[in-house]
C-alpha positions in Angstrom: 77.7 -45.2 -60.1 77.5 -44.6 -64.0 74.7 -46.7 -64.2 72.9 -45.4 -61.6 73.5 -41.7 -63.2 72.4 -42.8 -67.1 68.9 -44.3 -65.1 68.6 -41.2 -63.2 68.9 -38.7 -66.1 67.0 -41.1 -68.8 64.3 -40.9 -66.3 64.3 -37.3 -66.3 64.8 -37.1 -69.5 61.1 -38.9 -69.7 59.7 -37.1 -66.7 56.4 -35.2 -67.9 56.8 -32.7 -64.4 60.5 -32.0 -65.7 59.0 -31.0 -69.4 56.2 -29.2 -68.1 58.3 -27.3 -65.6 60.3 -26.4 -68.5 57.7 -25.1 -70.4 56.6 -23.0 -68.1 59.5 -21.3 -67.9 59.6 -20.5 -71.1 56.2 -19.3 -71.2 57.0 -17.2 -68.0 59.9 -15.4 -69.7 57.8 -14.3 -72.7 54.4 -13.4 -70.8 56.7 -11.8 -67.8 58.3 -9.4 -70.6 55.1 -8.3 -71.8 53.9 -7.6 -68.8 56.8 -5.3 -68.2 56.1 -4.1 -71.5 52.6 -3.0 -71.0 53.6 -1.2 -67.7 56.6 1.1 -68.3 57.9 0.5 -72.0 60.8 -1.6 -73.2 63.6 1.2 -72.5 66.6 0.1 -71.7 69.1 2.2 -69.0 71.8 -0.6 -70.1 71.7 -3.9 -72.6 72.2 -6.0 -69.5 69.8 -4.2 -67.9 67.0 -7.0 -68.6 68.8 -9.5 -66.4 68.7 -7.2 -63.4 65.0 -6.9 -63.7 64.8 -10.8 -64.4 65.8 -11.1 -60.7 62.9 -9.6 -59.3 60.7 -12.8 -60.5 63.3 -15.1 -58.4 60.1 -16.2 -56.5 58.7 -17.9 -59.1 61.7 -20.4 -58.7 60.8 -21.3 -55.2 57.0 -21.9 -55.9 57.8 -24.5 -58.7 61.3 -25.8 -58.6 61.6 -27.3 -55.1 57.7 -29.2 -55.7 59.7 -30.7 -58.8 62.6 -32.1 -56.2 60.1 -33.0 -54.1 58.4 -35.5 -56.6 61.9 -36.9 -57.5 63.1 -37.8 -54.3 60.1 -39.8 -53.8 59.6 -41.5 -57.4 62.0 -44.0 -56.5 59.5 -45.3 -53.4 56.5 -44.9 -55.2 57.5 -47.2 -58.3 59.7 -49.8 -56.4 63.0 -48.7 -58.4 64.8 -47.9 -55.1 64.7 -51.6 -54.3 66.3 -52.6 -57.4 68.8 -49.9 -57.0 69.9 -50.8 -53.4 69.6 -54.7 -55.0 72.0 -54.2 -57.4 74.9 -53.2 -54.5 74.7 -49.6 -55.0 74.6 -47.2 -51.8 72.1 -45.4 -50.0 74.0 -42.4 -49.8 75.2 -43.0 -53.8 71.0 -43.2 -54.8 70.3 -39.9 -52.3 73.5 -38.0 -54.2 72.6 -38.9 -57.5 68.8 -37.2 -57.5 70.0 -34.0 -55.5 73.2 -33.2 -57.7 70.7 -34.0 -60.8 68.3 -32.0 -59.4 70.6 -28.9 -59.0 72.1 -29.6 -62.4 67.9 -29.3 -63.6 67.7 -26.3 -61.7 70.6 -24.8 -63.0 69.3 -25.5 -66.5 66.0 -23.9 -65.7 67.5 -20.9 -64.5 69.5 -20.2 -67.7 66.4 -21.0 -69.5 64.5 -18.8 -67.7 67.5 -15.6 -67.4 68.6 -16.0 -70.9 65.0 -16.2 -73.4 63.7 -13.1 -70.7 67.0 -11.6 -72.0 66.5 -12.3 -75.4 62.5 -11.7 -75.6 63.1 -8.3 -73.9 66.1 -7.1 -76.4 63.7 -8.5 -79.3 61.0 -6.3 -78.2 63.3 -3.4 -77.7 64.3 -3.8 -80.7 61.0 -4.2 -82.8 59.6 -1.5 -80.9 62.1 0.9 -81.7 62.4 1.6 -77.2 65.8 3.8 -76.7 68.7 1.5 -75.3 71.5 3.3 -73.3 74.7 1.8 -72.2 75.3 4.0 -68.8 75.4 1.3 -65.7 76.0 -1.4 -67.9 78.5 -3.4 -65.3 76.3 -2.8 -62.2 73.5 -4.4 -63.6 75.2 -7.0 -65.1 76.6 -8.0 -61.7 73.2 -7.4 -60.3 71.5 -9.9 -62.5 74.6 -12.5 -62.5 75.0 -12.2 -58.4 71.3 -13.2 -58.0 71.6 -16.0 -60.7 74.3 -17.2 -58.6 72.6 -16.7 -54.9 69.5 -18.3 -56.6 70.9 -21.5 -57.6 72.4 -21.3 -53.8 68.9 -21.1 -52.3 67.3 -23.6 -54.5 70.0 -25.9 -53.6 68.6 -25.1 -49.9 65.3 -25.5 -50.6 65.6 -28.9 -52.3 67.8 -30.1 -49.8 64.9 -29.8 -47.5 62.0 -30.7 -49.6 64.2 -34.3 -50.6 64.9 -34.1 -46.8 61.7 -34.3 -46.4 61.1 -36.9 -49.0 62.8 -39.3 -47.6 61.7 -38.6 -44.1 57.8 -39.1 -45.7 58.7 -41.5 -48.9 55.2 -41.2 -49.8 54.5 -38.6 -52.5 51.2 -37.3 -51.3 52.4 -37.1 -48.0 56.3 -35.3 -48.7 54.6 -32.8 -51.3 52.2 -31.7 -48.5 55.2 -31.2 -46.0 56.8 -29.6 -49.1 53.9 -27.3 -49.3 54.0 -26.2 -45.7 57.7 -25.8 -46.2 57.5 -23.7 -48.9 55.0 -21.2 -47.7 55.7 -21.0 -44.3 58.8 -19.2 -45.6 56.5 -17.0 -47.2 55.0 -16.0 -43.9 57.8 -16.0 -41.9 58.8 -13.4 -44.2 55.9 -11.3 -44.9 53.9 -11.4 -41.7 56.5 -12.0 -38.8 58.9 -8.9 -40.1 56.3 -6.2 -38.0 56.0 -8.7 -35.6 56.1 -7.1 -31.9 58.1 -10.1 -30.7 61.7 -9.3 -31.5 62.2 -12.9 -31.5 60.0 -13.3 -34.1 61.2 -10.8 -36.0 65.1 -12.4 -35.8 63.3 -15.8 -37.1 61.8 -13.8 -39.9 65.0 -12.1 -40.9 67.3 -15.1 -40.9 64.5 -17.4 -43.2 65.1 -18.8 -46.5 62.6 -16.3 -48.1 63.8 -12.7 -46.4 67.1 -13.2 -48.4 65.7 -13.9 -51.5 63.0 -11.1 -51.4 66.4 -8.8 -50.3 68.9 -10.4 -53.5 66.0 -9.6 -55.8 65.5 -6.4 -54.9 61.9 -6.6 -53.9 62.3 -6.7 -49.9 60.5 -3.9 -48.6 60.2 -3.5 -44.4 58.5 -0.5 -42.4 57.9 1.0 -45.9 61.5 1.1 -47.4 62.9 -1.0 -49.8 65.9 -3.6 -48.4 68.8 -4.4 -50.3 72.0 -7.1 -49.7 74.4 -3.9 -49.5 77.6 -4.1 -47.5 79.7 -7.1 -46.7 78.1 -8.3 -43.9 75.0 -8.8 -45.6 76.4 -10.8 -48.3 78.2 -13.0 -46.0 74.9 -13.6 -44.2 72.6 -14.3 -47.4 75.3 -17.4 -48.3 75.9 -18.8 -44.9 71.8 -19.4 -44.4 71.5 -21.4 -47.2 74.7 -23.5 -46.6 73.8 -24.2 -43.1 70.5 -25.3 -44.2 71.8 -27.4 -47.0 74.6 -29.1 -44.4 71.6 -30.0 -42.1 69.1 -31.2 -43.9 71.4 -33.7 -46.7 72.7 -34.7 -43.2 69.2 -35.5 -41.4 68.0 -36.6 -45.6 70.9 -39.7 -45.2 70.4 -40.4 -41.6 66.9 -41.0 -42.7 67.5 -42.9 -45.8 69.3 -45.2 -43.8 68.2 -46.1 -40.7 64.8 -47.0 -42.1 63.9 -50.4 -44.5 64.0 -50.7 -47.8 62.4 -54.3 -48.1 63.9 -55.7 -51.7 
């Protein structure tokens, strides 16, 4: 299992997507804060107000993260390596586990990357620009920005549950990064368009999707012209439970897949 862990991480280590994807978001953090910059100022309410506004770009995540998985589920197919994986005795369900715990430890990294230089670009250009920084509020919004860190890495590890479910259920890149595509933005409808829906059926389907509680966590819901938030108990319970019912079914349909089809080595 070491072995297979070393090859796993040395190849990401050399991956151009995982580089690239880095480097976007570092580039997002610092063109993000100008942005915010231009608009309304670099005041601060509270020093740790920056990592409550660094939730409302949690989107961005889902449009670039789970395409990444995607590819690195299916890398293994596409240059033969499962096959000399599986050859030399190791499991099915050992290769699977390996790329999605890697995966989420590369998502993980990306979002510190991503919540710590917007923090530190945005204090940098309070501080050049001389903006007033308060301290009132300073534990709500540090709990703000930490709880959506935390529900983020939750729905990412949903997301590329299903994208590497797909993967494996595809094993051809072109083919799973299509799926992964429809995937991805049919969440997006299902949460922009089917939330007026007249249906009340459809309107349950769009409340309980993937996207609906990350729009709600990052504080950028908004439904018959009011702004949603996560705010009592039951809501909370509700955001974590989606995700881990997704993740449950789809690493269970990902293995059932990986291994009732033929890996000729």
């Amino acid at each position: 299992m070491r072995n297979l862990w070393q090859a796993e991480i040395y190849y990401l280590r050399k991956d151009l997507a995982f580089k690239s994807v880095t480097a976007v978001f570092a580039l997002a953090s610092f063109v993000l804060v100008l942005i915010l910059g231009s608009n309304g100022g670099y005041a601060l309410r509270s020093y740790a107000e920056p990592l409550k506004s660094a939730a409302s770009f949690s989107i961005l995540f889902y449009l670039v993260i789970p395409l990444h998985a995607c590819f690195f589920a299916t890398e293994g197919f596409e240059h033969g390596s499962v096959q000399n994986i599986i050859g030399a005795g190791h499991s099915r369900m050992k290769y699977f586990t390996s790329k999605y715990v890697l995966e989420l430890l590369a998502a993980l990294g990306w979002l510190l990357e991503f919540y710590g230089l917007f923090y530190l670009f945005y204090l940098a250009a309070a501080l050049i620009t001389g903006a007033p920084m308060g301290h009132a509020g300073f534990t709500a919004d540090l709990m703000a920005g930490m709880t959506a860190l935390g529900l983020n890495l939750l729905y990412l590890a949903a997301y590329c549950a299903a994208v590497m479910m797909l993967g494996m259920l595809f094993r051809k890149p072109a083919s799973a990064v299509v799926a992964a595509f429809f995937f991805i933005f049919g969440n997006l409808l299902l949460s922009g368009y089917l939330k007026d829906s007249s249906s009340a059926v459809l309107r349950v389907i769009s409340e309980y999707s993937l996207m609906t509680q990350i729009l709600k966590f990052s504080g950028i819901y908004v439904a018959q012209a009011r702004l949603v938030l996560l705010s009592d108990a039951g809501d909370y319970i509700r955001a974590v439970l989606i995700p881990v019912i997704w993740i449950a079914v789809c690493l269970r349909a990902a293995l059932l897949a990986l291994e009732n089809k033929d890996i000729h080595i």
